[in-house]
C-alpha positions in Angstrom: 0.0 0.0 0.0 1.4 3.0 -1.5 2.6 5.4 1.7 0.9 9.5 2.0 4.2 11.3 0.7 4.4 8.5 -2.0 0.8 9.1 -2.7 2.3 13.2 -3.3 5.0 12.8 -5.1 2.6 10.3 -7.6 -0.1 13.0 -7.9 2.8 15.8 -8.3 4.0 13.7 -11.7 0.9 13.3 -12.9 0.2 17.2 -12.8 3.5 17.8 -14.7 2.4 15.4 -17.0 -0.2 16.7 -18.1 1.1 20.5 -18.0 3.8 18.9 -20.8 1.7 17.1 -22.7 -1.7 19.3 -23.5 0.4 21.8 -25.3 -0.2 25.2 -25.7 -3.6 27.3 -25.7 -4.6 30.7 -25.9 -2.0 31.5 -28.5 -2.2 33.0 -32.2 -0.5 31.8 -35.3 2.2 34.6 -36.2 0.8 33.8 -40.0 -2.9 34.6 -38.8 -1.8 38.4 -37.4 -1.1 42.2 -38.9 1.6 43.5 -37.2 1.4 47.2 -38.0 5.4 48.8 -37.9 4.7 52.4 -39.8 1.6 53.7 -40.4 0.1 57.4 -42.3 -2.4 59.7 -41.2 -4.1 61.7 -43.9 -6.9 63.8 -44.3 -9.0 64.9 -47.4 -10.8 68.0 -47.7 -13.9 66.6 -46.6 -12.7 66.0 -43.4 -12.5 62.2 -43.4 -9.3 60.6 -42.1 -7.3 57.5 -43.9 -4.8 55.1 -42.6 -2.0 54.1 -45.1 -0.2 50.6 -43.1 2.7 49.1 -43.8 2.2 45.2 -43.0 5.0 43.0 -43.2 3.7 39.4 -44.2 5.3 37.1 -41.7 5.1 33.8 -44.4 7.4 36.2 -47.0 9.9 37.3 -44.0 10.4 34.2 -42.0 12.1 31.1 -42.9 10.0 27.9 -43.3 12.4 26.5 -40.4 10.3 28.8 -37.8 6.8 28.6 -39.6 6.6 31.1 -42.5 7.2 30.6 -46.3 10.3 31.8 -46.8 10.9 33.9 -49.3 7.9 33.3 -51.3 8.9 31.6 -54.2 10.0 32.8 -57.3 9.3 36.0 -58.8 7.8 37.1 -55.7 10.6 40.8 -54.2 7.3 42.0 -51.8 7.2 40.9 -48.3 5.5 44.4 -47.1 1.5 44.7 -47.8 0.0 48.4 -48.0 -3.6 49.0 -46.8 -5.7 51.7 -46.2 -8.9 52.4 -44.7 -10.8 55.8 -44.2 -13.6 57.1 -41.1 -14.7 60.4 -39.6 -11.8 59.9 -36.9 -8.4 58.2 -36.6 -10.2 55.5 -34.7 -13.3 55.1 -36.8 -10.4 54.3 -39.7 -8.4 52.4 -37.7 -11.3 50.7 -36.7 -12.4 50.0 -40.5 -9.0 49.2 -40.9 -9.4 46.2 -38.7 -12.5 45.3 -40.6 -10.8 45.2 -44.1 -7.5 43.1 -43.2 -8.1 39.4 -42.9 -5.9 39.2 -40.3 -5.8 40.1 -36.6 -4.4 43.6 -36.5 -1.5 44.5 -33.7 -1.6 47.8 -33.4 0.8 47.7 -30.6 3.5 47.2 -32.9 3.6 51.1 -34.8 6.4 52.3 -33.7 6.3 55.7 -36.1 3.3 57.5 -37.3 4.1 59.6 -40.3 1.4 62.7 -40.4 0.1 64.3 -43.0 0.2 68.5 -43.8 -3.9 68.7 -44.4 -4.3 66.6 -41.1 -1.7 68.0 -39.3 -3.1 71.9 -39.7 -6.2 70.9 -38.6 -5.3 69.5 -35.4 -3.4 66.2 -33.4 -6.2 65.7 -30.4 -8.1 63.3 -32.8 -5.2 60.8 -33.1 -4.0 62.0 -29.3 -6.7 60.7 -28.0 -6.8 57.7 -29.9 -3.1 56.9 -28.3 -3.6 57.7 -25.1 -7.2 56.7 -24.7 -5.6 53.3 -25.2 -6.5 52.0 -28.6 -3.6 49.3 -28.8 -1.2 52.6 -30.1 1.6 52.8 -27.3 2.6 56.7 -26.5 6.2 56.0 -27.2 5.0 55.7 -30.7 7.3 58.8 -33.0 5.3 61.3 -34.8 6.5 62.8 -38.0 5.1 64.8 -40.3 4.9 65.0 -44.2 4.6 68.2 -46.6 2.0 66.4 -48.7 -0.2 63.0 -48.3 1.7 60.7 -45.8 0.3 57.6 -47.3 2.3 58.8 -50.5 4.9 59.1 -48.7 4.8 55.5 -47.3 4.3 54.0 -50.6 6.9 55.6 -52.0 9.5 53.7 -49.3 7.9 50.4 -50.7 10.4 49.5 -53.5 13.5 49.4 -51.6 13.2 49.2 -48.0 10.3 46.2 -47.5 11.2 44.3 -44.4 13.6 47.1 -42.8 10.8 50.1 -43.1 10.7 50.2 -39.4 14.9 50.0 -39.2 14.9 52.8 -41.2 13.0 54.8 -39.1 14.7 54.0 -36.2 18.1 54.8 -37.3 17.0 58.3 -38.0 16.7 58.8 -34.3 20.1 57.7 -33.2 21.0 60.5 -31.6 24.8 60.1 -31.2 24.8 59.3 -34.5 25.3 62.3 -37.6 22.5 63.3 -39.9 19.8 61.6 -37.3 16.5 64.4 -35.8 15.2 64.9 -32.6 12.7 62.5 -32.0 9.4 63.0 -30.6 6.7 60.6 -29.0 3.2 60.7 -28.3 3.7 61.1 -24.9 6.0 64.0 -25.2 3.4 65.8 -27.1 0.8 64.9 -24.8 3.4 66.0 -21.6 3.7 69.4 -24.1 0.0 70.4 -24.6 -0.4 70.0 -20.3 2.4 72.2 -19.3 2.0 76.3 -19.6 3.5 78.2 -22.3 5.3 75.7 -24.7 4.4 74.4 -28.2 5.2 71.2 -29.4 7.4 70.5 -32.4 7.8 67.1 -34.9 10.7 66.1 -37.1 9.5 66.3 -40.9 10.7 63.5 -43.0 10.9 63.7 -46.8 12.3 60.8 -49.1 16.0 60.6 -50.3 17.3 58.5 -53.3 21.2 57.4 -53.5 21.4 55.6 -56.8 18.1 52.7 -56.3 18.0 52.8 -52.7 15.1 55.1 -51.2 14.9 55.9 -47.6 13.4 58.6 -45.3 15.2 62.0 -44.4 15.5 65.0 -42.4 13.5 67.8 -44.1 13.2 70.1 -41.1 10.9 70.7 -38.1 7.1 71.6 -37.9 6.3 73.8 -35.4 2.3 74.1 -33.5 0.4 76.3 -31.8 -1.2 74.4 -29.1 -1.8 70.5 -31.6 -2.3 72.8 -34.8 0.4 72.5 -37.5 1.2 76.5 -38.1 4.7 76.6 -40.5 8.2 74.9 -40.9 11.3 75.5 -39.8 14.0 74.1 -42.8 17.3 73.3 -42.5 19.7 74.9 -41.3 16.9 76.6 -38.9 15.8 73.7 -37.1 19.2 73.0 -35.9 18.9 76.8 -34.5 15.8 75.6 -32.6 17.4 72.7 -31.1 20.4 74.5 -30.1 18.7 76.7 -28.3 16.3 73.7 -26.5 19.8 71.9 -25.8 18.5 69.2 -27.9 21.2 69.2 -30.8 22.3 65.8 -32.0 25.9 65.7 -33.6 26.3 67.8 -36.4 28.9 69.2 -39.0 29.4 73.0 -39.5 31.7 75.1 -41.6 33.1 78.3 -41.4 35.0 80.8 -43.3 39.3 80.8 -42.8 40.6 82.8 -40.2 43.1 85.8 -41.4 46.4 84.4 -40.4 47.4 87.3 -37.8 45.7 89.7 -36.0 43.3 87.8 -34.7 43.8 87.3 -30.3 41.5 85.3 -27.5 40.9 83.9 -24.9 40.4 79.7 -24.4 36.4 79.6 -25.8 34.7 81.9 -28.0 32.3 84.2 -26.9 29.6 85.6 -28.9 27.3 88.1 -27.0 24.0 89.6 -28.4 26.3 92.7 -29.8 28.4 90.6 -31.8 26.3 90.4 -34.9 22.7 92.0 -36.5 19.9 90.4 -37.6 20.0 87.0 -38.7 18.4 85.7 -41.6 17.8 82.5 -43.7 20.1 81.8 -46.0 23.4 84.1 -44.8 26.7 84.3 -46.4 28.8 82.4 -43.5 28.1 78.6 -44.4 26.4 76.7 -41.9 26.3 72.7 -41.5 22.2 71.2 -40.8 21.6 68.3 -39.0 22.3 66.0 -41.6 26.0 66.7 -41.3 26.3 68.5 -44.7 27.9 72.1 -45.0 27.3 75.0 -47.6 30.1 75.8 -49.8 32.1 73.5 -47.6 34.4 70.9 -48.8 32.8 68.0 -50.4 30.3 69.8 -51.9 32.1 71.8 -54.7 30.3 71.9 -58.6 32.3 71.7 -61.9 34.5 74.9 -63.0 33.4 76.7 -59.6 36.4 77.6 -57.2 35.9 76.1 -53.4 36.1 78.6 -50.5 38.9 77.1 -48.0 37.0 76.5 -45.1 37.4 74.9 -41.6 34.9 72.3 -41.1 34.0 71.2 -37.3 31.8 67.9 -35.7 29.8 69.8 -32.7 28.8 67.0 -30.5 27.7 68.4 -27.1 24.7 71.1 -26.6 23.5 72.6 -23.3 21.1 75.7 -23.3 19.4 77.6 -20.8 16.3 80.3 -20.8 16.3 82.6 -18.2 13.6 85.5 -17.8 15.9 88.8 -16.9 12.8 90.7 -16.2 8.5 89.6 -16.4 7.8 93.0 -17.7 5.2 93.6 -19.7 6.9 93.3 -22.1 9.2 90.3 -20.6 12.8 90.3 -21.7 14.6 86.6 -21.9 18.1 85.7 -22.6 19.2 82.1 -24.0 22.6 81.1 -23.3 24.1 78.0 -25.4 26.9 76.1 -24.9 28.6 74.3 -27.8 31.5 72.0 -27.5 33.2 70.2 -31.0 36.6 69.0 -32.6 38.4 70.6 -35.4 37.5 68.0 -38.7 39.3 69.8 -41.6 41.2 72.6 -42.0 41.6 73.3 -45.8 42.9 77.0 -44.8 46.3 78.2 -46.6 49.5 78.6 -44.3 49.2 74.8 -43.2 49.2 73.6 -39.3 46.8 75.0 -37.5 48.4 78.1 -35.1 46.9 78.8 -31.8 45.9 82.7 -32.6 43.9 81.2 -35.5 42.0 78.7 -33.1 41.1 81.3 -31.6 38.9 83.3 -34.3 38.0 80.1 -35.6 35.8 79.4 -31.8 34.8 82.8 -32.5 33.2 82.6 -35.8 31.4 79.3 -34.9 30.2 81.0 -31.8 28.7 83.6 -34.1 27.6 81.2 -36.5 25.3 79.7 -34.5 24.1 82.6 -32.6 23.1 84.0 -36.2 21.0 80.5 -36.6 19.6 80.3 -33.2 18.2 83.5 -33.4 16.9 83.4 -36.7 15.2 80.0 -35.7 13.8 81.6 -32.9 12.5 85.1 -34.6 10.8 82.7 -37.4 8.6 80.8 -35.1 7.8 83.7 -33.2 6.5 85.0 -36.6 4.2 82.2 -37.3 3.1 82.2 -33.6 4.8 79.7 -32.0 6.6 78.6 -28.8 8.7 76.0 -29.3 11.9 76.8 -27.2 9.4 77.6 -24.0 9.6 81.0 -23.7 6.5 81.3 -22.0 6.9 78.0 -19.5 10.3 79.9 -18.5 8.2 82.6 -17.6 5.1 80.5 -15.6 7.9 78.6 -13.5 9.6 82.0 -12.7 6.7 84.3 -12.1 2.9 82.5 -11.8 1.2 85.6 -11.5 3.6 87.5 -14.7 2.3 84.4 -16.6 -1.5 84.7 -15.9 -1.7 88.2 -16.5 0.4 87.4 -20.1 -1.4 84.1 -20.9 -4.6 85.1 -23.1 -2.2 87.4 -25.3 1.1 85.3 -25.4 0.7 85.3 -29.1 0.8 88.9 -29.5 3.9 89.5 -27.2 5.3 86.5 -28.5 5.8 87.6 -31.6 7.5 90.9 -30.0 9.7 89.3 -28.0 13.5 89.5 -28.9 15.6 87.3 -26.7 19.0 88.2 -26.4 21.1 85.1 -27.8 24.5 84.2 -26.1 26.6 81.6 -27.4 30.0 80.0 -26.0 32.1 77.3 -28.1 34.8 75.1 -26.8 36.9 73.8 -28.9 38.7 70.3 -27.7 41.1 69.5 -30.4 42.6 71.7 -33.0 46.3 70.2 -33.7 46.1 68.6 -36.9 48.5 67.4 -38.8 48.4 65.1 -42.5 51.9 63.8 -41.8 53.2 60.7 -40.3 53.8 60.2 -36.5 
């Protein structure tokens, strides 16, 4: 007669048992689900909204060794399916969306969310609140937006990107990484439209081609007042704006030769808001955007037209601060920047680099890039914006100065004139093209 703990330790192998042997349950087929990587949000005139989805087909990606298809035979180059769906909302489409795809859609898998122009001016709350009101979108989904249709856009990427859409999207958001934007989430445009006297911004993407390869690229910030799409900044501007935030991801700039005497300082250069006049798109002094590329740099020199020896430089660190020096009416702000960078080329005549020469070369970039902040800044304070926080500076320093501002921020905001100071450090300037 079998003994109690015998009696356990039978009854405990025949609950393992049959834990191993009934399988698994409550589990979908990867080939029976939409998983949903990059998806467009348009609007037409009329109002109606339409999701454009990229879809990748799991039986044209996978291998047959983990259940798909492989590569789908012969003949067959397309493992990405495009939909699209309209309704009165973003959720009514999305919902519609569901209807139409014979598959179960994960929407928990859209990492990016390209927007487009028409549905960007006429507002973000409609697909806000379908992410945070929790319609299977996560908030650390990107936004973008898109001069045009997004869905375009997105079918435009088809031919050469298929299975790495989503990569490709990703990479441009590597932020120690050149020619990548500032990326922005849902949730950081939610955090945005709560907190007093800030607009929010998005990254604008355009396509690129290099030879038959087509992927997305910088084109530039959009800049909102309150979730309403109100103008662009283009490059180089939108660096401006995110030197001034302290947002700037590693970027290439250019400036003019130093003379080769003459020319004294101190260990950083300094420019204050005396050093130079207004500031406009499109200025003589080359500038480098956030793609890494320079104006009339090296690299970028046409047939039979002489190059302009330049000094090219990789800034790589960006701190800023707002401060409000008095709450008026009217209020007066100051931004101070900090830039630090390396020397990358110096194509100047009178070889090594000398130290007085340095010197005027921190100086110009300082004033290089207090020419671009402030033009950045004096644009979207044109169109009515407040993208660097102007007015949240003010709110956290003075409540009451804020409340009695608030209901005419536009107004003064587009009367303010911060004073712009800039400081570069240079770290490395000995170069050298002979051997050690």
């Amino acid at each position: 007669m079998m003994s109690r703990g015998g009696r356990w330790r039978a009854g405990f192998v025949l609950i393992l048992s049959a834990l191993t042997l009934g399988g698994c349950w409550g589990y979908n087929e990867v080939n029976d689900l939409a998983f949903i990587t990059v998806a467009a949000l348009d609007r037409n005139p009329a109002g109606r909204y339409l999701w454009t989805v990229a879809i990748p087909v799991p039986e044209l990606v996978l291998p047959a060794s983990v259940g798909g298809g492989g590569a789908g035979g012969p003949g067959m180059s397309r493992n990405t399916l495009f939909r699209s769906a309209p309704g009165q909302t973003p959720r009514m489409a999305a919902e519609s969306l569901d209807r139409s795809v014979p598959r179960e859609v994960r929407w928990s898998f859209t990492d990016h969310i390209l927007i487009g122009e028409p549905a960007a001016r006429s507002g973000l709350r409609p697909l806000l609140e379908m992410i945070s009101r929790s319609y299977r979108v996560e908030r650390k989904a990107s936004l973008y937006v898109v001069r045009g249709e997004a869905g375009s856009l997105l079918e435009l990427l088809q031919p050469a990107l298929d299975r790495s859409l989503a990569r490709s999207f990703d990479a441009l958001g590597r932020k120690n990484r050149p020619g990548t934007i500032r990326v922005v989430d849902g949730n950081t445009v939610l955090r945005w439209l709560d907190t007093p006297g800030i607009d929010p911004f998005l990254p604008v993407v355009a396509t690129g081609r290099t030879r038959d390869t087509i992927n997305p690229v910088p084109a530039g910030l959009a800049l909102f007042a309150r979730d309403r799409l109100v103008g662009f900044l283009p490059p180089p501007l939108d660096e401006g704006l995110l030197m001034a935030r302290g947002e700037a991801h590693p970027f290439t700039l250019a400036v003019p030769c130093p003379e080769a005497a003459g020319e004294g300082g101190g260990s950083q250069g300094t420019a204050g808001p005396e050093t130079s006049g207004q500031a406009t798109d499109g200025q003589g002094s080359a500038s480098g955007s956030a793609g890494g590329e320079t104006q009339g740099g090296a690299g970028g020199e046409a047939q039979d037209v002489p190059v302009q020896p330049v000094v090219s430089l990789r800034i790589d660190r960006n701190e800023a601060r707002i401060q409000v020096v008095e709450t008026g009416p009217p209020p007066r702000v100051a931004v101070e920047v900090k830039l630090e960078g390396t020397l990358l080329e110096w194509q100047c005549p009178g070889g090594r680099v000398d130290r007085t020469r340095a010197m005027a070369v921190r100086r110009a970039v300082a004033r290089q890039a207090q020419r671009q902040i402030r033009a950045a800044l004096e644009q979207a304070a044109a169109l009515g914006a407040d993208p660097a926080g102007f007015g949240t500076a003010l709110y956290r320093q003075d409540p009451a100065a804020w409340r009695a501002l608030q209901a005419g921020w536009r107004r003064e905001l587009r009367q303010l004139r911060p004073a712009v100071r800039v400081k570069f450090h240079l770290r490395s300037y000995d170069l050298t093209v002979s051997a050690p």
